[in-house]
SEGU-639628 format. One record per residue: residue number from 1; x, y, z of N, C-alpha, C in turn. Coordinates in steps of 0.05 Angstrom, whole numbers. Atoms other than C-alpha are relative to their C-alpha. Example, Ala and Ser with C-alpha at 12.3 -4.5 7.8 and 13.67 -1.06 7.14 Angstrom:
// SEGU-639628
<1,<18,-24,0>,<246,-90,156>,<18,24,0>>,
<2,<-16,-24,-1>,<273,-21,143>,<-15,22,14>>,
END
This chain:
// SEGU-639628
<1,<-3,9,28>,<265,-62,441>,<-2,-30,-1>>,
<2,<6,42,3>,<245,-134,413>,<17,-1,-21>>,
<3,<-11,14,37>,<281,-174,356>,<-22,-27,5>>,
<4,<23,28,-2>,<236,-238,333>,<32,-20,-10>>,
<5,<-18,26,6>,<281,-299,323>,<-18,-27,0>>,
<6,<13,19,9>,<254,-356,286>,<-36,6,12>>,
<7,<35,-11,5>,<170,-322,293>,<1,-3,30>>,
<8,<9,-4,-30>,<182,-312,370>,<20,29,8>>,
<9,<-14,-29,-14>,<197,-238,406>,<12,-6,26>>,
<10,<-9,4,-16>,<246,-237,451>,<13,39,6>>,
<11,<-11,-25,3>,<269,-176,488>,<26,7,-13>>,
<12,<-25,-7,11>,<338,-150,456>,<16,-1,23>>,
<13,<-19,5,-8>,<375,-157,512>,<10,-41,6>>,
<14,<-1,26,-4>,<355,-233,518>,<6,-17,-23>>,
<15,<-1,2,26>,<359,-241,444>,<30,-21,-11>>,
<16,<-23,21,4>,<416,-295,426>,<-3,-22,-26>>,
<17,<-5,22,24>,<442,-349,367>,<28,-11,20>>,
<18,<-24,15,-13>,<495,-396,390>,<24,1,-21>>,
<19,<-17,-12,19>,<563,-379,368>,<6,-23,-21>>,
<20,<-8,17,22>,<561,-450,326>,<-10,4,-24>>,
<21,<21,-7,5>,<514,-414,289>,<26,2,-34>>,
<22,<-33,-2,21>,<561,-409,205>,<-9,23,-1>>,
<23,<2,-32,11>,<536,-335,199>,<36,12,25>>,
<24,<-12,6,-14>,<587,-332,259>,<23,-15,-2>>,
<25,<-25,11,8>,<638,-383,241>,<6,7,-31>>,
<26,<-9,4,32>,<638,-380,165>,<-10,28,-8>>,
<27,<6,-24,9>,<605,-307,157>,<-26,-2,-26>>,
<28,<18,19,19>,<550,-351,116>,<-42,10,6>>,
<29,<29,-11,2>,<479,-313,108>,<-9,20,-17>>,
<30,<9,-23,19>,<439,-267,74>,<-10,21,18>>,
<31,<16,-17,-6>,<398,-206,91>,<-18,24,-15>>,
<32,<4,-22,8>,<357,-152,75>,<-14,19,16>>,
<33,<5,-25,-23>,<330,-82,99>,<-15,14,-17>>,
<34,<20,-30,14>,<276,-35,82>,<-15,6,25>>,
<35,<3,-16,-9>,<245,17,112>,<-38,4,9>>,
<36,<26,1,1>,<181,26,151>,<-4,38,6>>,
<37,<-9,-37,-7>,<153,113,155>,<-37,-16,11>>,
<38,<28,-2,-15>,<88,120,205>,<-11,-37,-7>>,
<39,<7,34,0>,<91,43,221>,<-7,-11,-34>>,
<40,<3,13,26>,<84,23,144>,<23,-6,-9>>,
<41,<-31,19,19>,<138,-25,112>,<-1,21,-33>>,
<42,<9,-14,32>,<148,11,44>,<18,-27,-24>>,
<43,<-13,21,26>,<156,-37,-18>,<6,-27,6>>,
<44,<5,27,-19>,<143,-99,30>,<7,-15,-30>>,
<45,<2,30,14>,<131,-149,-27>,<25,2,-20>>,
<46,<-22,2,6>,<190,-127,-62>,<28,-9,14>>,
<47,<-36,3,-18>,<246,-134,-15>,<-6,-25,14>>,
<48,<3,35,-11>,<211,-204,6>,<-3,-20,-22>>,
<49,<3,18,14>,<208,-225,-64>,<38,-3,-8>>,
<50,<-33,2,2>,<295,-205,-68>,<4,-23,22>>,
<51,<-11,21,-35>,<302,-239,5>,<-8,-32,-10>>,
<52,<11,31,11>,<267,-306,-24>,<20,-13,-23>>,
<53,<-19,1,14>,<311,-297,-82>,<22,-3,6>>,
<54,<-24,-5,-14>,<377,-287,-46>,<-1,-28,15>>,
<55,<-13,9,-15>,<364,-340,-1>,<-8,-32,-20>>,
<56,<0,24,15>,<345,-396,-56>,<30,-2,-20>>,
<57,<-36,4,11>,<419,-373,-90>,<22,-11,16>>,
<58,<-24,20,-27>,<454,-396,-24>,<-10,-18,8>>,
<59,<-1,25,4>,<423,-458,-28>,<-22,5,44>>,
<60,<11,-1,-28>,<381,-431,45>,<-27,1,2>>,
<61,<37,5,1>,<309,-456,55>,<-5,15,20>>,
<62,<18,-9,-21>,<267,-409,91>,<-19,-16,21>>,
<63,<20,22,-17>,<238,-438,151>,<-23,11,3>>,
<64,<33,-5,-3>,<172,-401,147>,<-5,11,-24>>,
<65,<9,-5,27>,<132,-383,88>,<-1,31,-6>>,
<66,<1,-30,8>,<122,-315,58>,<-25,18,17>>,
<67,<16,-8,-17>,<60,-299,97>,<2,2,25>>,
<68,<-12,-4,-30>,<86,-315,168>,<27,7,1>>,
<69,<-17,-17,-3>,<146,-277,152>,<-11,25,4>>,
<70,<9,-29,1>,<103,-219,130>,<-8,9,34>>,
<71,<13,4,-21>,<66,-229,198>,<23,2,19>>,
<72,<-25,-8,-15>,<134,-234,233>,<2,36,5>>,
<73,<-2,-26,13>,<151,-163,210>,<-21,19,18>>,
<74,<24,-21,-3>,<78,-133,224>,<0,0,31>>,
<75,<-1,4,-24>,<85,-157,294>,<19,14,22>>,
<76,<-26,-14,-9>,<156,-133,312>,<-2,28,-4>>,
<77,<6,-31,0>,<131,-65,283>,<-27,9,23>>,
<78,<10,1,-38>,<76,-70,340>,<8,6,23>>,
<79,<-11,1,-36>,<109,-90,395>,<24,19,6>>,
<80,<-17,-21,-7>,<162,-45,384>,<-11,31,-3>>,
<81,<13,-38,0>,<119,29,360>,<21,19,-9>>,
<82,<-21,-14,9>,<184,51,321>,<-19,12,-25>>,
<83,<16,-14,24>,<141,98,272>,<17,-10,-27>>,
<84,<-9,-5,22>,<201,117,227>,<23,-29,7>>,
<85,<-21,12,-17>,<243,55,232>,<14,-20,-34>>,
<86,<-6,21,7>,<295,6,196>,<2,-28,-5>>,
<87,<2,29,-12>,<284,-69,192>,<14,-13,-15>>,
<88,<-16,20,17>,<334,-122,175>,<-12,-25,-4>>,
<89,<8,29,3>,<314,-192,155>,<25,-15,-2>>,
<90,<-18,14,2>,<367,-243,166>,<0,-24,4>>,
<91,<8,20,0>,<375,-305,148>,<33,-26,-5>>,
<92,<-34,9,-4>,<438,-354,177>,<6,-26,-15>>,
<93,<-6,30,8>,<468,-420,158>,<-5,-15,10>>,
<94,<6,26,-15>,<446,-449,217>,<28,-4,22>>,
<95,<-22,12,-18>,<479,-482,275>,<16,-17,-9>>,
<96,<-14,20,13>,<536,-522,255>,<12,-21,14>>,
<97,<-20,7,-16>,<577,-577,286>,<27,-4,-5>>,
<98,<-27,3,5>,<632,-584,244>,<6,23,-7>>,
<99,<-1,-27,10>,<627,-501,228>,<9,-3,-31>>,
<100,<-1,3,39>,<621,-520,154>,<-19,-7,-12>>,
<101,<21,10,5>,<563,-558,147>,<-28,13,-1>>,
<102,<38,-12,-10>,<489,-521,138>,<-11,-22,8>>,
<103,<13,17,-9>,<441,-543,176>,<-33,23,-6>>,
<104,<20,-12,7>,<369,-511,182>,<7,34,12>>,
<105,<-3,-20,-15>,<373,-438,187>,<-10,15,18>>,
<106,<21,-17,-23>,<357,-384,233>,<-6,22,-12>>,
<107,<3,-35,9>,<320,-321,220>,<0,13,25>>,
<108,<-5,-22,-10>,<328,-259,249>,<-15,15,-6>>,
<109,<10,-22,14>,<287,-192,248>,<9,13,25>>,
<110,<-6,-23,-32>,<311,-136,286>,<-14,39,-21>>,
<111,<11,-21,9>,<287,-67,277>,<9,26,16>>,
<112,<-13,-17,-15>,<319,0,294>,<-6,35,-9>>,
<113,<6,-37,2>,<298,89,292>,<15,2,-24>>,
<114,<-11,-9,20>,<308,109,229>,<-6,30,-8>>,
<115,<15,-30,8>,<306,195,208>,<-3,-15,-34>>,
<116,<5,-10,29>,<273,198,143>,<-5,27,-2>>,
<117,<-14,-32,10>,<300,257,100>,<-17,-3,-15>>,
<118,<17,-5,37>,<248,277,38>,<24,17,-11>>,
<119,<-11,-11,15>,<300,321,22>,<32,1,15>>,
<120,<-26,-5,-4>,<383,324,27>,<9,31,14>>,
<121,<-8,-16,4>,<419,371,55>,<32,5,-6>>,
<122,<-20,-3,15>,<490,403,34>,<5,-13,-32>>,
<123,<-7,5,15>,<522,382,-28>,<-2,-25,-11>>,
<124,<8,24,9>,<516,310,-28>,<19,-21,12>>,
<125,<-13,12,-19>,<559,254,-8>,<28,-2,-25>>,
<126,<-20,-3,25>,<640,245,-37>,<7,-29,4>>,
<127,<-7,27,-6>,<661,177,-60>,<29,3,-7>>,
<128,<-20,7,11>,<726,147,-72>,<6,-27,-10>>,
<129,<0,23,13>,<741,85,-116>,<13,-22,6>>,
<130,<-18,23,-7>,<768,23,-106>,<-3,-23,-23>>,
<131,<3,30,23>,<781,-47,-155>,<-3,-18,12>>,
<132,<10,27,-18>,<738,-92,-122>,<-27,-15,-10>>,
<133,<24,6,7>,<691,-143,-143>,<-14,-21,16>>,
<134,<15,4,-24>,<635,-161,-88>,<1,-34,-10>>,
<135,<12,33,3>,<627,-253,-86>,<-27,9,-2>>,
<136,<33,8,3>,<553,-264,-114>,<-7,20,5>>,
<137,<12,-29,0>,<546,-188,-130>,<-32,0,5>>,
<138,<24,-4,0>,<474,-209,-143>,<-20,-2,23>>,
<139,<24,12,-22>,<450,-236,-75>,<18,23,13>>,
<140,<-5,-16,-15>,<447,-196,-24>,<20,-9,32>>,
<141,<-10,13,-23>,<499,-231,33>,<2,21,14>>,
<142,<5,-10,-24>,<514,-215,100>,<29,8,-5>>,
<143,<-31,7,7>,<590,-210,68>,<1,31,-9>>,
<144,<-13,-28,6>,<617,-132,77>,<27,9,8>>,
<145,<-26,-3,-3>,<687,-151,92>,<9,13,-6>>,
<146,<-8,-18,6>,<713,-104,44>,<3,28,5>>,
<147,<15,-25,-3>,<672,-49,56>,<14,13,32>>,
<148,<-7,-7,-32>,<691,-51,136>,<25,-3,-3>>,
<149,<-19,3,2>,<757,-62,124>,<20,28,-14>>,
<150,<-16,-23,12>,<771,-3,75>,<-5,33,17>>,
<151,<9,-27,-16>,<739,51,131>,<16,19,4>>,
<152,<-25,-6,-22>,<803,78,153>,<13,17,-37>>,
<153,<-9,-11,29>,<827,84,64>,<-22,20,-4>>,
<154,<15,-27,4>,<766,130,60>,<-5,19,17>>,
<155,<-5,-26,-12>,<771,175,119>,<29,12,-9>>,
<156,<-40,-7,8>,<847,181,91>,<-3,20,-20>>,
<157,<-3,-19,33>,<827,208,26>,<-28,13,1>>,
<158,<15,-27,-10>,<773,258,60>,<-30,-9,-24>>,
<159,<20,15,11>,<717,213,23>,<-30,-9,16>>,
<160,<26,7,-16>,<649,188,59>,<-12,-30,-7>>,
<161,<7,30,2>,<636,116,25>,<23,-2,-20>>,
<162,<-18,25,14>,<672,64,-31>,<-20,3,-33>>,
<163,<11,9,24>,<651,62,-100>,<21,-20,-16>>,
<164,<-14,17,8>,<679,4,-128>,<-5,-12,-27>>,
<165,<-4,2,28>,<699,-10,-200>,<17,-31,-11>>,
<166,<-13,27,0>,<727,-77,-238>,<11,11,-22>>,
<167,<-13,-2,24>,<784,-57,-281>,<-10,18,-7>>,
<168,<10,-17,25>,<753,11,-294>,<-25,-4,3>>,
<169,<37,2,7>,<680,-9,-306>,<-3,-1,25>>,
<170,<22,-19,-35>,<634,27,-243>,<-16,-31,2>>,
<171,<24,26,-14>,<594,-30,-201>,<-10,21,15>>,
<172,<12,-17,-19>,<570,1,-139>,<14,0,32>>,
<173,<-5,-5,-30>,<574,27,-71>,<0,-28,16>>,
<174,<14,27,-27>,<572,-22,-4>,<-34,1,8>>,
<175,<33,1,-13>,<502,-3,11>,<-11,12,-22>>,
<176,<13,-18,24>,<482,36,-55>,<-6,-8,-27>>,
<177,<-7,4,25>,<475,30,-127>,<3,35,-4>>,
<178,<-20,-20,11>,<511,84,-174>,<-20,10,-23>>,
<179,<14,-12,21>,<481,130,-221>,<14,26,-19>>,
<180,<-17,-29,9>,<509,183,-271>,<-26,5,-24>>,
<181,<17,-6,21>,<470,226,-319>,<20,20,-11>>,
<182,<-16,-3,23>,<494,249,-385>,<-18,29,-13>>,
<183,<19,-20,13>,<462,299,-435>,<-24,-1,-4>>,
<184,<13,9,0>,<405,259,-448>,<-11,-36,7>>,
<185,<8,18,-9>,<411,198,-411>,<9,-1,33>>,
<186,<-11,3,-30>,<410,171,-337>,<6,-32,-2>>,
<187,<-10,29,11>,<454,102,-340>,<9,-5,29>>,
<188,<-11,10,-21>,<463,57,-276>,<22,-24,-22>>,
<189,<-16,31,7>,<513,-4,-281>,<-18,-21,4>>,
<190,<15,14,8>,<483,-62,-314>,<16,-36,12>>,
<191,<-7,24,-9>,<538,-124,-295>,<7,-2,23>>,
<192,<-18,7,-28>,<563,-161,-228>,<-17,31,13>>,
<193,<18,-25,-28>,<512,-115,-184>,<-20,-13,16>>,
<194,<25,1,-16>,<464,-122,-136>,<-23,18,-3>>,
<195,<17,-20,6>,<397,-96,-165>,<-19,11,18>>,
<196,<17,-13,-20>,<371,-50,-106>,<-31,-1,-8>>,
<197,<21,-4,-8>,<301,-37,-94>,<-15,32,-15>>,
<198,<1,-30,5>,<303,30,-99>,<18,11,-28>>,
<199,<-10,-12,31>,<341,26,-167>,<-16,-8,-18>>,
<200,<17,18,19>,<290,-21,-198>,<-22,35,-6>>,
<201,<18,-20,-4>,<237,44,-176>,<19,30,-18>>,
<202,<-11,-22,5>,<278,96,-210>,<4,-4,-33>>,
<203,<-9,0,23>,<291,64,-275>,<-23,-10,-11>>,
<204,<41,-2,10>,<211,53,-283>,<-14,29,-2>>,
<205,<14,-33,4>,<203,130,-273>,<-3,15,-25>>,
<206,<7,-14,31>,<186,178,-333>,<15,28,3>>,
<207,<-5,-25,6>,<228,240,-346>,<8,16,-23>>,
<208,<6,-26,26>,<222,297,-396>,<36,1,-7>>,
<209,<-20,-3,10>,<277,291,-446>,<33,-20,2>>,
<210,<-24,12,-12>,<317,235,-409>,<-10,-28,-10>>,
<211,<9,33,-8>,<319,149,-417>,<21,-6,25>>,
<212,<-21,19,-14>,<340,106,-367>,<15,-11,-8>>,
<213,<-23,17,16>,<395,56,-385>,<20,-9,19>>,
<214,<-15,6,-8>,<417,5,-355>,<28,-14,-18>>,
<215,<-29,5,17>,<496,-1,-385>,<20,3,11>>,
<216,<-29,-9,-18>,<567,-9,-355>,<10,16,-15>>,
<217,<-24,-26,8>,<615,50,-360>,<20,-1,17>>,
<218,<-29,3,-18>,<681,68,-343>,<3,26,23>>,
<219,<-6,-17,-20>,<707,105,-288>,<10,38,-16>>,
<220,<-11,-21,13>,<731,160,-340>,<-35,17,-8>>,
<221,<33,-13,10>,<648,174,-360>,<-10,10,29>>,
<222,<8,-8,-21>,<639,182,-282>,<17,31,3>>,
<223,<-19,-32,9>,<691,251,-284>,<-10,12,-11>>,
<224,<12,-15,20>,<657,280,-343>,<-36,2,6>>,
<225,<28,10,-1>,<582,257,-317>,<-7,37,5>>,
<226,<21,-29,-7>,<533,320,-315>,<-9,-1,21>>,
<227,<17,10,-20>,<508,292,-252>,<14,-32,9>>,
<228,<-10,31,-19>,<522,230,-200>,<-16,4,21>>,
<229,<16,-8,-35>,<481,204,-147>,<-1,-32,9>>,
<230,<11,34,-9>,<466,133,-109>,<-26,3,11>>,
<231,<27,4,-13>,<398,102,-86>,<16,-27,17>>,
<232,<5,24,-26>,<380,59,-34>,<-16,7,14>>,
<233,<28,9,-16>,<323,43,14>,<0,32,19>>,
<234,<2,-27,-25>,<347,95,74>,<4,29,-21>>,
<235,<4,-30,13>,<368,164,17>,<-14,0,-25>>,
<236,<26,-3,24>,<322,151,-35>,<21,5,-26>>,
<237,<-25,-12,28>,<366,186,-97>,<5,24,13>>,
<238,<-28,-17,-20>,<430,219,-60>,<26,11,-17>>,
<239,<-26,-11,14>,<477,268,-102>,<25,-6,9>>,
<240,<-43,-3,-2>,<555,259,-111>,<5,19,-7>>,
<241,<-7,-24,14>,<581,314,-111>,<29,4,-8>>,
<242,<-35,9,6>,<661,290,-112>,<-2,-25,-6>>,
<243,<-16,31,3>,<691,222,-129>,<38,2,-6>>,
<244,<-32,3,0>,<770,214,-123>,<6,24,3>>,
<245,<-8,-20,-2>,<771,281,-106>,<-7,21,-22>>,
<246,<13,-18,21>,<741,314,-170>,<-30,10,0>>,
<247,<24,-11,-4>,<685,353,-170>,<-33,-9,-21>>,
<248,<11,11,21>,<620,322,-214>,<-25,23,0>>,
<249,<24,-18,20>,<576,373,-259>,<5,26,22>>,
<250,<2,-22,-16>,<563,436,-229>,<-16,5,34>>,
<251,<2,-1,-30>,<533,420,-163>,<-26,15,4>>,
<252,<36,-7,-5>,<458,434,-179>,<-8,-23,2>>,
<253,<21,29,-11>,<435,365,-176>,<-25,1,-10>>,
<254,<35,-8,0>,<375,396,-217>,<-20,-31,-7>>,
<255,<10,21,14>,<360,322,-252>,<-7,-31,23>>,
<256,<-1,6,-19>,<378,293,-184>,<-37,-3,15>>,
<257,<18,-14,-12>,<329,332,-150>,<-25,-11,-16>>,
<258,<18,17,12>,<275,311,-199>,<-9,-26,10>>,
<259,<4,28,-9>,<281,242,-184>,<-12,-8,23>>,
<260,<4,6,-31>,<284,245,-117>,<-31,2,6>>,
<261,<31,2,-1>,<215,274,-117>,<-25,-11,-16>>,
<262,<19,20,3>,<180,229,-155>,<0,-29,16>>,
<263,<5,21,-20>,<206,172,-117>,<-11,8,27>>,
<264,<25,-7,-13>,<167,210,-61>,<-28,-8,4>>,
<265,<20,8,13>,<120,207,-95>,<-9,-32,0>>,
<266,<10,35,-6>,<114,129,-101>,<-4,-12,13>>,
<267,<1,8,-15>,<133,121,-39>,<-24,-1,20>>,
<268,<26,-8,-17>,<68,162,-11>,<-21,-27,-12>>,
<269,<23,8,-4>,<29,123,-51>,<-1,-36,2>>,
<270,<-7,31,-9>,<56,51,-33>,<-16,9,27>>,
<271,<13,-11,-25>,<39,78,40>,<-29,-3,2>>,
<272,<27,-1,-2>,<-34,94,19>,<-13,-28,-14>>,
<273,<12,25,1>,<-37,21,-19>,<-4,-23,30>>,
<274,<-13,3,-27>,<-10,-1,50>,<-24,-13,18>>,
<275,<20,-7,-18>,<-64,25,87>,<-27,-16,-7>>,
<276,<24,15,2>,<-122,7,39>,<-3,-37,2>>,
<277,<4,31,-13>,<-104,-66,48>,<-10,-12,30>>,
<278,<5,-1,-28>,<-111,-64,117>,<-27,10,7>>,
<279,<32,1,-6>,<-179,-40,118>,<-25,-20,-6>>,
END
């Protein structure tokens, strides 16, 4: 296995940052992650136009341009031959000397086996809630204190992730965004979020009889929802089928299910834009 650090491969066991490094002292960086299926990045220019974004909100100049990142990337998927795989992009505060100070940062790419599912199986996943609201919901940091910290409160209460609420009003998962559908609508949370990738792609889709809508709601509209599900890069649109222990809609997922396979669908044909560039 390789990681690239600052546009050079190094093997992963040789692979190193110095611990003066503030991602390390201060916990001070960004990142992001998407998904490559049969060596293709999917939704490349999106998740490098968030990462550019993210890292101009923390005040962190990219040390290489958008092209010899991309090229980073295409290379590490090379030399490594991980078909179905994960890739992080990370990007630190830099070495520090007084561990407070940025200096120029470091990037990171590491890349790791990923299964891609087209389709779920069992029931779905169960959340449980918490009143927490993420620093700089909108960028994507390297900052999941909470999230690792509460592991232990959600195996307790027989749960599987964190959905986290402010006062009542739904934000989102640690790795997810949140979704509930109604009689005729499908409504993510609209404030204090981080707008996934894979939620932007879902609330551009077209379905018979439904709108999208993005709008905050309360934890009391998630109970009553006809449906619940999260997206993100690795489950595409992933049913709830509990939260706090209550059961949500009847446990067909039919509107779910829908979704899921059109984002399939987009994803095939990102893949085949993918390809024709490359020829």
């Amino acid at each position: 296995m390789y990681v690239s650090i600052n546009n050079q491969l190094f093997n992963q066991e040789e692979a190193s940052l110095s611990v003066s490094d503030l991602s390390i002292q201060r916990g001070y960086g960004i990142f992001d992650f998407l998904k490559t299926i049969n060596n293709k990045p999917i939704f490349l220019a999106d998740y490098l136009n968030r990462f550019f974004n993210s890292a101009k909100e923390m005040h962190l100049p990219v040390p290489f341009s958008r092209t010899e990142l991309q090229e980073s990337i295409e290379k590490l998927i090379e030399k490594n031959a991980i078909a179905n795989s994960g890739i992080k992009i990370i990007l630190t505060g830099g070495y520090s000397e007084d561990g407070y100070t940025m200096s120029k940062p470091n990037l990171v790419i590491v890349q790791s086996p990923l299964e891609i599912n087209e389709h779920y199986a069992g029931n779905g996943v169960s959340l449980v809630t918490y009143n927490h609201q993420r620093q700089i919901p909108h960028v994507k940091t390297i900052d999941y204190l909470q999230a690792i910290r509460l592991q232990n409160f959600v195996k307790e209460r027989g749960a599987e992730d964190l959905l986290y609420h402010q006062n009542g009003f739904i934000r989102e998962c640690p790795r997810a965004n949140f979704f509930i559908v109604t009689e005729n609508e499908i409504i993510t949370p609209k404030s204090e979020i981080l707008k996934g990738i894979t939620r932007s792609k879902i609330l551009g889709l077209n379905l018979e009889n439904y709108t999208f809508v993005e709008r905050d709601f309360k934890l009391e509209d998630v109970y009553k929802a006809k449906e619940a599900f999260i997206s993100s890069s690795t489950k595409n649109a992933f049913p709830v089928y509990r939260v706090d222990g209550k059961q949500i809609g009847d446990g067909q997922n039919r509107i779910v299910k829908l979704i899921n396979t059109q984002l399939l669908q987009l994803i095939k044909q990102d893949q085949v834009e993918v390809a024709e560039l490359k020829v």
